[in-house]
C-alpha positions as CSV (number, residue, x, y, z in Angstrom):
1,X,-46.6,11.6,2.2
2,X,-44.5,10.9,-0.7
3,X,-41.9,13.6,0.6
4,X,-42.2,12.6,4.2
5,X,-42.1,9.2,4.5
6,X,-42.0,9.0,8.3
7,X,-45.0,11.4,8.6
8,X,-47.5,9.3,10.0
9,X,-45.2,7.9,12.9
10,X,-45.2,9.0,15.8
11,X,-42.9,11.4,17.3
12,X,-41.6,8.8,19.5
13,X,-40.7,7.2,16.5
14,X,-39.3,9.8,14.3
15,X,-37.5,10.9,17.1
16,X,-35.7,7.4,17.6
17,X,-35.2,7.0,13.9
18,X,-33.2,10.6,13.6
19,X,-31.0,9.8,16.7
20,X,-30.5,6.4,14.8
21,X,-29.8,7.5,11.6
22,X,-27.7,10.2,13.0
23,X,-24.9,7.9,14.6
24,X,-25.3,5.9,11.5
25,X,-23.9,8.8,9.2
26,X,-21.3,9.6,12.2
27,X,-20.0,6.5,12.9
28,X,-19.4,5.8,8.9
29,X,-17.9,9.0,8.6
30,X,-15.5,8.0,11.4
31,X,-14.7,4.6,10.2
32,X,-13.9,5.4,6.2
33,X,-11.5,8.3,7.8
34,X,-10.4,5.8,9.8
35,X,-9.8,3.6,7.5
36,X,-8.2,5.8,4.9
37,X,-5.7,7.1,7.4
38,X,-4.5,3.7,8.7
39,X,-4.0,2.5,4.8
40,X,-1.7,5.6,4.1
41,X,-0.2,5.4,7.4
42,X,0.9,1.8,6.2
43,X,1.9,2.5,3.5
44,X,3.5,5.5,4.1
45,X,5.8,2.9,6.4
46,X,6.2,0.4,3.5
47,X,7.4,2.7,1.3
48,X,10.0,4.4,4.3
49,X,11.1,0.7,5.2
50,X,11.6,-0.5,1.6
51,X,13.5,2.3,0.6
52,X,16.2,1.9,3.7
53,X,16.3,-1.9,3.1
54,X,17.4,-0.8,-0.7
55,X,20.2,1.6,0.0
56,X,21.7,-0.8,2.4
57,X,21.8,-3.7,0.1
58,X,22.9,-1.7,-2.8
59,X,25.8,-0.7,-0.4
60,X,26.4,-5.1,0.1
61,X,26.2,-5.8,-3.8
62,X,27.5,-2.4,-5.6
63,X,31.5,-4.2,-5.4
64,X,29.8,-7.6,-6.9
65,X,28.2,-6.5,-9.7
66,X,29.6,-6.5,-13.1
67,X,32.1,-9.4,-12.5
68,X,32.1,-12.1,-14.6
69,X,31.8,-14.8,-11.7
70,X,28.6,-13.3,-10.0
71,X,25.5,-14.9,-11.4
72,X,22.2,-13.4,-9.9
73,X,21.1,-16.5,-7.7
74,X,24.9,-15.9,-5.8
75,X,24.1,-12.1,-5.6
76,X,20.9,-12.1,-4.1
77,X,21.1,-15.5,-2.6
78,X,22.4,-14.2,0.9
79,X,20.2,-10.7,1.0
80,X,18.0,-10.6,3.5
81,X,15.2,-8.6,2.0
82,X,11.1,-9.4,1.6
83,X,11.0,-8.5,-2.3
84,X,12.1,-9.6,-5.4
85,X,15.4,-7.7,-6.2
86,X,16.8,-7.4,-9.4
87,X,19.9,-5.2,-11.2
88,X,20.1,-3.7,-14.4
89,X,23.3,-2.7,-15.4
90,X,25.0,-1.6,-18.6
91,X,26.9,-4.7,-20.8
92,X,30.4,-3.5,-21.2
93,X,30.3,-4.0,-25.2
94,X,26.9,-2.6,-26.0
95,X,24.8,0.3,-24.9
96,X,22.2,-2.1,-23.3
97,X,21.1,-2.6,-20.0
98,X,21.7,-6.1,-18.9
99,X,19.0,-7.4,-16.1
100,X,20.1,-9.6,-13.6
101,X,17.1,-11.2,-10.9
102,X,16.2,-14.3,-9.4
103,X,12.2,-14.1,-10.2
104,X,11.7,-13.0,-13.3
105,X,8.0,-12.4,-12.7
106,X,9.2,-9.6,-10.6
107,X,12.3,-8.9,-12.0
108,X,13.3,-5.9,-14.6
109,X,11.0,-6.1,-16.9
110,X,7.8,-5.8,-13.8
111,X,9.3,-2.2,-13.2
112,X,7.5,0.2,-14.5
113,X,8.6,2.1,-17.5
114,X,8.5,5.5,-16.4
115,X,10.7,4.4,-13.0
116,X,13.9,2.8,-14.9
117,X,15.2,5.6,-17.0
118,X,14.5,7.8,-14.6
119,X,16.2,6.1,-11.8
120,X,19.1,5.1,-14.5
121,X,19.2,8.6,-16.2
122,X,19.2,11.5,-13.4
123,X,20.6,9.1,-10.4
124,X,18.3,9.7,-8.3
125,X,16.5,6.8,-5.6
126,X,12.6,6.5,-6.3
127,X,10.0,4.8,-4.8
128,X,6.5,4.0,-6.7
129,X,3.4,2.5,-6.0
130,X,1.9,0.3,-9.1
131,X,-0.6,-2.4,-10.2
132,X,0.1,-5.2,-12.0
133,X,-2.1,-8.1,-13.2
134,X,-4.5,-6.8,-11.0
135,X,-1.7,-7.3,-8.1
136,X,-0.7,-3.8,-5.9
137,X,2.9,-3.6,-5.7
138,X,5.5,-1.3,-4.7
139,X,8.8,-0.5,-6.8
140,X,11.9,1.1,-5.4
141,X,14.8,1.9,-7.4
142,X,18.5,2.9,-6.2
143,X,21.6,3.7,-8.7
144,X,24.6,1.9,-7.6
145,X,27.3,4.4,-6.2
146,X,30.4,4.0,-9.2
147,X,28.5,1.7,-11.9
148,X,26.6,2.7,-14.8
149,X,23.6,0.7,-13.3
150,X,20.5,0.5,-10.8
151,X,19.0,-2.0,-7.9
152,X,15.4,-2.5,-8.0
153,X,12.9,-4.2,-5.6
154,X,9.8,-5.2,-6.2
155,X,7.2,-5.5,-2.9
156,X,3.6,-7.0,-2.7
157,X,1.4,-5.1,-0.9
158,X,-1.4,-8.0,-0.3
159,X,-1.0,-7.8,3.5
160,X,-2.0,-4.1,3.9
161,X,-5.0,-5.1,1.7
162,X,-5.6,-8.3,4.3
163,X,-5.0,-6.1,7.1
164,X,-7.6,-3.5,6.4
165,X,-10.0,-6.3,5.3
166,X,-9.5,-7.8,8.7
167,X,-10.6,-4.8,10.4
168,X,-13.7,-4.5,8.2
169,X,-15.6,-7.2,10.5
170,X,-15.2,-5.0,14.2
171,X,-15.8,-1.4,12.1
172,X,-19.2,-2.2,11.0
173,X,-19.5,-3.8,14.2
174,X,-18.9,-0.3,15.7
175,X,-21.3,1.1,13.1
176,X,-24.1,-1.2,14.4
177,X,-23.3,-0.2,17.6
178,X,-22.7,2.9,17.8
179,X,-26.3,2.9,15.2
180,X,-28.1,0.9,18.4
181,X,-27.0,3.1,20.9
182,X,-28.0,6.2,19.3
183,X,-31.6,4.6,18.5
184,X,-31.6,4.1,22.3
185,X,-30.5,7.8,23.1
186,X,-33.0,9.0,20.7
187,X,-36.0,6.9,22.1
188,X,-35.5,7.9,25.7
189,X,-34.9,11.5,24.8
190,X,-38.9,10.5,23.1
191,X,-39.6,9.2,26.2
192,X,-38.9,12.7,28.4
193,X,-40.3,14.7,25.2
C-alpha cells in the first residue's frame, strides 16, 4: 500500500487520475519549452536590435568625439536610442581612457570588465548579456572607425522579464486546463472500460 498509493481505488479512479496526471506532465513540458523559446527568441532580438542601433550611432558621433567643445550631455543629447550610451576614448596626453556618459550609473564603469579591453584592444563589436545589482542588463560595445576609442550602451532587460511574467497567468491556466480535460478523457475512457 505504501508503494501503491492509489491501490484501493477504483479503476474508474485510477484510470481518471493517470489520464489527469498525464496531461499534467504534458502540458508543463509544453509550457517551460515554451517558455524558454520565447525568452531566447527575445532576446535573441534585443541583442540583433541593440547592436544595429550602436553601429549607426557610432557612425553620428565618431566626427564629434575628441573635440574640445563636445561635452557628453551635447553628444548624446540628440541620439535617439533606449540605453544609456557612453564613450571611452583615449586622453591625447596620457595613455588613459577617458569616459564620457550622461548616467553614470550606466556609464563606463557598469561595462563589464572582460567586454572593454576587448572591444578596445582587437576592434572588434560585442554584445553581452550581464547582471548587475541584481538588475539583467545587456552591453554592446562598438570601436569608433579612425579614433583610438569605443561606444558602449548599456540596455535593461526588465520588460522581457515583465513579459514572460505576464504570460505566467494564461500558461498555468492552460496547465489546469488542459489537466481538467484530460481527467475528463480519462474518466469516460473508465466509463466504456
Amino acid at each position: 500500500h505504501r508503494l501503491r498509493p492509489f491501490a484501493g481505488a477504483g479503476l474508474r479512479a485510477r484510470i481518471t487520475l493517470t489520464f489527469g496526471i498525464g496531461a499534467l506532465f504534458v502540458s508543463l513540458l509544453l509550457i517551460g519549452t515554451t517558455a524558454v523559446l520565447i525568452r531566447r527568441n527575445l532576446l535573441d532580438q534585443r541583442e540583433h536590435l541593440v547592436a544595429e542601433r550602436a553601429e549607426v550611432i557610432v557612425g553620428l558621433v565618431a566626427d564629434k568625439i575628441g573635440k574640445p567643445d563636445v561635452d557628453a550631455q551635447s553628444l548624446f543629447g540628440s541620439l535617439a536610442t533606449a540605453g544609456k550610451p557612453s564613450v571611452l576614448v583615449r586622453d591625447t596626453h596620457s595613455d588613459a581612457y577617458l569616459p564620457f556618459s550622461v548616467d553614470t550609473r550606466y556609464g563606463a564603469t557598469a561595462i563589464p570588465q572582460v567586454m572593454t579591453p576587448k572591444v578596445l584592444a582587437t576592434r572588434t563589436p560585442m554584445v553581452l548579456r550581464f547582471e548587475r545589482k541584481g538588475q539583467a542588463l545587456l552591453a554592446v560595445g562598438f570601436p569608433i572607425p579612425g579614433k583610438d576609442g569605443a561606444y558602449f550602451e548599456v540596455n535593461q532587460l526588465d520588460d522581457i522579464a515583465r513579459s514572460l511574467s505576464s504570460l505566467t497567468i494564461p500558461l498555468f491556466a492552460a496547465v489546469a486546463m488542459t489537466t481538467a480535460i484530460g481527467a475528463t478523457l480519462g474518466w469516460y475512457a473508465s466509463r466504456r472500460v
